[in-house]
C-alpha positions as CSV (number, residue, x, y, z in Angstrom):
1,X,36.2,9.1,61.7
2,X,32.4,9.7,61.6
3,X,33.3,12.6,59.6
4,X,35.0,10.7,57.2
5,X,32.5,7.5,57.2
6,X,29.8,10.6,56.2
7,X,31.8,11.6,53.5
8,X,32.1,8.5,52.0
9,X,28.5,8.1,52.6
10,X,27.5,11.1,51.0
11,X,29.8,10.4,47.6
12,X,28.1,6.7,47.5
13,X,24.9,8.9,47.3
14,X,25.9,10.9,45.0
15,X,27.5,8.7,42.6
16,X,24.5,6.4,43.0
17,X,22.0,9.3,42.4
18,X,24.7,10.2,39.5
19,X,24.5,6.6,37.6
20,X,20.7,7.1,37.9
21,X,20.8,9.6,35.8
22,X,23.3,8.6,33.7
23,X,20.3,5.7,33.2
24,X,17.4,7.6,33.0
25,X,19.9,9.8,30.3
26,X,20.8,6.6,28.2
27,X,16.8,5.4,28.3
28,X,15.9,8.9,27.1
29,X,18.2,8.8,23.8
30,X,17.2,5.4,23.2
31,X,14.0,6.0,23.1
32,X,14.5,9.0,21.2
33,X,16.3,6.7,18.6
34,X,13.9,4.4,19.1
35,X,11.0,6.7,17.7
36,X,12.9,8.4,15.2
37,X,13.6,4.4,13.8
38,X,10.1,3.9,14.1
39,X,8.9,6.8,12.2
40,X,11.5,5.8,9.8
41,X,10.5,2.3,9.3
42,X,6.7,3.5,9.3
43,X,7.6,5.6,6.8
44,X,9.5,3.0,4.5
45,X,6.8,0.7,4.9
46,X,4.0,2.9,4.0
47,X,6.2,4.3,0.8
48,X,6.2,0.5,-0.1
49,X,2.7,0.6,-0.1
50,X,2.0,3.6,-1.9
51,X,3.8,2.4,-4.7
52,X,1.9,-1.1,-4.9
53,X,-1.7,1.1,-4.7
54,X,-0.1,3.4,-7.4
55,X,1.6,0.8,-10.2
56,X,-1.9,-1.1,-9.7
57,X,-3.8,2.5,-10.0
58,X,-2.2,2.5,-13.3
59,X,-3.1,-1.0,-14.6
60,X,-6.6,0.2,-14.1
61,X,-6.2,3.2,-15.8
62,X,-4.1,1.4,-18.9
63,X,-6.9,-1.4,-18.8
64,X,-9.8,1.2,-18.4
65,X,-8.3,3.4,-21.2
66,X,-7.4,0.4,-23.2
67,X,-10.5,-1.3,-23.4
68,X,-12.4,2.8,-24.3
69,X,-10.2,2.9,-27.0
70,X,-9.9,-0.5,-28.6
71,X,-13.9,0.3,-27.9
72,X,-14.3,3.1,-30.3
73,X,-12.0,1.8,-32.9
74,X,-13.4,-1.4,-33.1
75,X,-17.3,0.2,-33.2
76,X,-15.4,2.4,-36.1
77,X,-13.8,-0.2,-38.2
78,X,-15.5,-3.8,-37.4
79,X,-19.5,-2.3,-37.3
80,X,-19.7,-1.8,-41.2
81,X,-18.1,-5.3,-41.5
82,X,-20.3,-7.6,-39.2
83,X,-22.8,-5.2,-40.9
84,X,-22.1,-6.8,-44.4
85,X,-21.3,-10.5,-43.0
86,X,-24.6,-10.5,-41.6
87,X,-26.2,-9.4,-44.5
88,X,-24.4,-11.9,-46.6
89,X,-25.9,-14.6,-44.2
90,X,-29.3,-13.6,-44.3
91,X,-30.1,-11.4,-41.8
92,X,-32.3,-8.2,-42.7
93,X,-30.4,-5.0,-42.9
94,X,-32.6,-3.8,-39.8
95,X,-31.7,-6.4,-37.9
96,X,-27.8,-6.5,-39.1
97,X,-27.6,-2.4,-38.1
98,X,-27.7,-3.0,-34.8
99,X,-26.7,-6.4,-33.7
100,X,-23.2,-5.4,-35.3
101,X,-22.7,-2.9,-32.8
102,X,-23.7,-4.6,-30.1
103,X,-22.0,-7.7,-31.0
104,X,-18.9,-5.6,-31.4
105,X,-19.2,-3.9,-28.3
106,X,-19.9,-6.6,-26.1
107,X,-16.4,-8.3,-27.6
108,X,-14.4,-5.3,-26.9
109,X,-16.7,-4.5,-23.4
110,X,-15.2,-8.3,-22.9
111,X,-11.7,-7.5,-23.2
112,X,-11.7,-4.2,-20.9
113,X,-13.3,-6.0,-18.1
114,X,-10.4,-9.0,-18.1
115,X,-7.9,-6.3,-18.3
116,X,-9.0,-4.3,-15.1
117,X,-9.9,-7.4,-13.0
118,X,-5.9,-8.1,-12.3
119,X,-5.3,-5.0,-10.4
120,X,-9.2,-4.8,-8.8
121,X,-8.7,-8.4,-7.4
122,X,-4.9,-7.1,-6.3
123,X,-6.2,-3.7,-4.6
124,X,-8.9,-6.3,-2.9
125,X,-6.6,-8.5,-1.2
126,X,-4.1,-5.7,-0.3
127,X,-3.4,-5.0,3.2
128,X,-2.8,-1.2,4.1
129,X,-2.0,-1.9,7.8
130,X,2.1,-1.5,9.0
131,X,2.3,-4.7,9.7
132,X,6.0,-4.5,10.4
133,X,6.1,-0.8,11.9
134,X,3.4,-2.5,14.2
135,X,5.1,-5.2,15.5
136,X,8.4,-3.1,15.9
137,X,6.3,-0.8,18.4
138,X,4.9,-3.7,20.2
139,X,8.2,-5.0,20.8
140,X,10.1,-1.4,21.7
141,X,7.1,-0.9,24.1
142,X,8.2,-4.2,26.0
143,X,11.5,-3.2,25.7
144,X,11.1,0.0,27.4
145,X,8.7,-1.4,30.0
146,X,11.4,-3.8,30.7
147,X,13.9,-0.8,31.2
148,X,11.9,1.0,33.2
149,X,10.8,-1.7,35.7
């Protein structure tokens, strides 16, 4: 009989120790598929963010490029004219050879600057932190401190 009671004992034990780690196996692969969603989501998110910093990367450039262009063309083409308005109004050809380039450029200097403020003011206010991956990890850790304890 105290053989017997023993036995029993012993199979408790070690069904007991087995379910333990059965448990501490099942906490192991969900944390591992815990992580790996982490790195996933971290990766998502930072994609996300990537491709704001770049589409407004290329605002700048268009606006920058833009505004060099319209720039020289302008000088080109609109110089000679002012030149000949101001003439026509009474200022001295001195005078009229260069205020119509600087008149000119300032106009066109204008135009660039409006155009790259939109994505300057956007990259300003743009968060780069994982907000979301962030708060995901905060909450896994308490869930795995509440498996654990």
């Amino acid at each position: 009989m105290i053989q017997s009671e023993n036995r029993m004992r012993d199979h408790e034990l070690h069904r007991d120790s087995r379910s333990l780690m059965d448990l501490i196996k099942d906490l192991r692969d969900e944390t591992v598929t815990l992580l790996r969603q982490e790195v996933t989501l971290a990766k998502t998110e930072t994609t996300e963010k990537v491709s704001v910093a770049g589409r407004n990367a290329a605002f700048l450039c268009t606006g920058g490029l833009i505004a060099y262009a319209g720039l020289m063309f302008v000088l080109l083409a609109a110089v000679v004219g002012l030149y000949v308005a101001l003439v026509a109004a009474g200022v001295s050809h001195a005078t009229s050879g260069w205020l119509s380039p600087l008149i000119i450029g300032g106009v066109v200097t204008a135009i660039g600057a409006v155009l790259v403020q939109k994505p300057l003011h956007t990259f300003r206010n743009e968060s780069f932190d994982l907000e979301r991956t962030k708060a995901s990890v905060t909450a896994d850790k308490e869930w795995i401190q509440e498996k654990v304890t």
